[in-house]
LUMLOLUM-589710 format. One record per residue (C-alpha): residue in one letter; x, y, z. Coordinates in pm, whole numbers, plus 32768, in hexadecimal, padded with zeros to 4 digits. Layout:
LUMLOLUM-589710
AXYZ...
This chain:
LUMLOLUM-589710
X7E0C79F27BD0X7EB37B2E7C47X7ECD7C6E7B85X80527C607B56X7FFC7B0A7AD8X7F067BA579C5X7FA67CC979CBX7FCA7C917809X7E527C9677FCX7DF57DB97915X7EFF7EA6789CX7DD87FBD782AX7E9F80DE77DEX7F5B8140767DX809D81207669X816B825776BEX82C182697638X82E7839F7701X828F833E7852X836881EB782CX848A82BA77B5X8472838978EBX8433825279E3X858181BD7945X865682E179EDX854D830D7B0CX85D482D57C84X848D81D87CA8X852D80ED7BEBX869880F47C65X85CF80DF7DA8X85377FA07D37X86527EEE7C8DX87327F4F7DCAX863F7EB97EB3X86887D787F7CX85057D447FA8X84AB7D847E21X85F27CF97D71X85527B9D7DBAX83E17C437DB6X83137B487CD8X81857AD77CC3X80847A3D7D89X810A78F37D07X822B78E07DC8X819678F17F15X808E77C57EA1X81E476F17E4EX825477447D09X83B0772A7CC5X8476784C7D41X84E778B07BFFX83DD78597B2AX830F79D57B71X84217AC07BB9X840B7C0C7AD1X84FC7C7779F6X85647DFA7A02X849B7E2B78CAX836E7D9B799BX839E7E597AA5X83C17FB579B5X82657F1578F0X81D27F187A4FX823D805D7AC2X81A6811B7963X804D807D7979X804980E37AFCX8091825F7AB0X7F9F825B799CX7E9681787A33X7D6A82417AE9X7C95814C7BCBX7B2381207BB4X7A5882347C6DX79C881447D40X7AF880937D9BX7B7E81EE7E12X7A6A82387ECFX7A5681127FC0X7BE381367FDCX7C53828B7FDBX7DB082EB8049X7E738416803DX7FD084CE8052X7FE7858681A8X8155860F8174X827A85C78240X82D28587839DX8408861C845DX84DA84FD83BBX8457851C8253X83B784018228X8255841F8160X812C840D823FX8027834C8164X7E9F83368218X7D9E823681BCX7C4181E58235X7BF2807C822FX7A90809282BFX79C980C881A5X7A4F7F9680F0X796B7E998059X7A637D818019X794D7C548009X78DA7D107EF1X7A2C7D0F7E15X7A637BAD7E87X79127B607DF3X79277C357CD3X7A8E7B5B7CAFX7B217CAE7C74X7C717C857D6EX7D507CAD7C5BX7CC17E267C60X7CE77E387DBEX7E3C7DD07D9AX7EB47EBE7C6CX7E1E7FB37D4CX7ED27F847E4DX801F7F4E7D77X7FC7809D7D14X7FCE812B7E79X80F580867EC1X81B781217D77X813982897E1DX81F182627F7DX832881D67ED2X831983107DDBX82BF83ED7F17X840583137FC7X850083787EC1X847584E27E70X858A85287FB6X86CD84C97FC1X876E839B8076X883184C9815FX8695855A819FX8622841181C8X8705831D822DX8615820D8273X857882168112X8447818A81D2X82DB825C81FFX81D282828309X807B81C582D7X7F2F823B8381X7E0081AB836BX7CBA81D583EFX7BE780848440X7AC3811284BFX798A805D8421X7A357F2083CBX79297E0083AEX795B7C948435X78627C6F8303X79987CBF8200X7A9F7BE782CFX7A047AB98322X79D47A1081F8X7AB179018191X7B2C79B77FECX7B667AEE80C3X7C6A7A7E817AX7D0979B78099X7D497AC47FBAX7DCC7B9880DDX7E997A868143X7F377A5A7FF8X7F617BBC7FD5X80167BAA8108X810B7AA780D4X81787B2C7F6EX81BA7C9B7FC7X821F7C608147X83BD7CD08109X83077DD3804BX821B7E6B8162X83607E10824CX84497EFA8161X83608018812CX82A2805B8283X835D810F836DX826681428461X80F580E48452X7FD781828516X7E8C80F68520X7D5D81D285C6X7BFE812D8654X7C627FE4863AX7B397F04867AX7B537DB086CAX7B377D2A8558X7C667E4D8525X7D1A7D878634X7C917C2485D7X7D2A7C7D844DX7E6F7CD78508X7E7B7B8585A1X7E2C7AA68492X7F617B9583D8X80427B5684FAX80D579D58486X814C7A80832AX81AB7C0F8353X824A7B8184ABX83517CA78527X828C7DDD8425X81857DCD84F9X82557E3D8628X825C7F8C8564X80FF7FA48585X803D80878674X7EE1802986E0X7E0281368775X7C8780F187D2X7B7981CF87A8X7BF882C988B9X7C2483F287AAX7D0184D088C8X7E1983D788E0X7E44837A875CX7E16850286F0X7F2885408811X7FF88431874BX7F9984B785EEX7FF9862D864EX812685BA86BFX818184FA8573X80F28632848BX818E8740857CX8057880A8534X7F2B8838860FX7E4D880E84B7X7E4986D7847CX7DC486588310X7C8E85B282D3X7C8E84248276X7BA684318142X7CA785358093X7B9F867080A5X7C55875D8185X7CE4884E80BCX7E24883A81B2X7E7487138123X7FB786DC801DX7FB686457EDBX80C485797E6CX809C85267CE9
């Protein structure tokens, strides 16, 4: 069961009549309701064959979903194997968001049958690029789409391999692929290893054409710091794990 399928029992935070009352007249949602990819946006359930209509969320849902995801802080140790950060803008204004996916014990969450964390997460990381989409104006950025970076290096054939892993990627996959499709404008991906690549592959059937956005760079640092510069337009370029003090925040 996915989070947005629980999501009555694993909203943790107390209501806020205040922050709903400012996410009613917030550009995130207008965003959202105006969206070909999230008007028909609905749970895990669909893509395993439900009936198309029987999982779609209302507006009310959606605003439900959007309070407990500003309120909702992660656990520390769910940050810490996947940090990402705000890196600013690029020459087009679109958000720059960096990840590192190395340090990622998935088995472990799988195990620990804690995806639906891993999910609200990431739900949560999505609702910050949108917010960082729609803090500039369609005229600033007319492509209301962001640039994703990630760093692979460290990924384990350990964490992939194993049959509940990739199912839940998979699913993940085919219920938020017009999202991912929508959102990423262009996607760069540093030391890719060959589990980084072999992930990519076993993707390629359901993101189809988004993955054509995607840039793969191996471990040859000169040539995907050349491309990084280039996308930043400053020779500093931030660190992955959000500790350079050079890097943005986008709250």
């Amino acid at each position: 069961m996915s989070f947005l399928e629980q999501r009555n029992l694993l909203f943790t935070s107390p209501p806020c009549p205040t922050t709903r009352k400012a996410l009613e007249d917030s550009e995130v949602l207008k965003f959202l309701l105006n969206s070909v990819a999230f008007k028909n946006f609905s749970t895990i359930a669909k893509a395993e064959g439900v009936g198309e209509n029987s999982c779609h969320l209302s507006e009310d849902e959606v605003l439900d979903l959007l309070v407990e995801l500003e309120l909702w802080e992660a656990p520390e140790y769910i940050q810490e194997q996947f940090p990402y950060q705000f890196g600013g803008y690029d020459s087009q204004n679109r958000p720059i968001w960096m990840g590192h996916l190395g340090s990622c014990q998935l088995r472990q969450f799988i195990d620990r049958q804690e995806e639906y964390l891993l999910e609200k997460y990431g739900l949560q990381a999505g609702y910050k690029v949108i917010k960082s989409i729609v803090a500039k104006t369609v005229e600033e950025n007319s492509s209301r789409s962001a640039v994703l970076i990630a760093n692979s290096d460290g990924l384990s054939l350990f964490q992939f391999m194993y049959p509940p892993t990739l199912a839940f990627l998979l699913k993940l996959a085919r219920v938020y692929k017009d999202i991912y499709a929508e959102v990423l404008g262009t996607g760069i991906l540093v030391n890719a290893n060959y589990v980084a690549r072999f992930g990519i592959n076993i993707l390629r059937p359901i993101l189809g054409q988004t993955l054509n956005k995607i840039e793969v760079y191996g471990h040859d640092e000169k040539t995907w710091r050349q491309r990084l510069r280039e996308v930043f337009t400053i020779e500093i370029i931030p660190s992955f794990t959000g500790n350079n003090h050079d890097l943005c925040q986008f709250e």
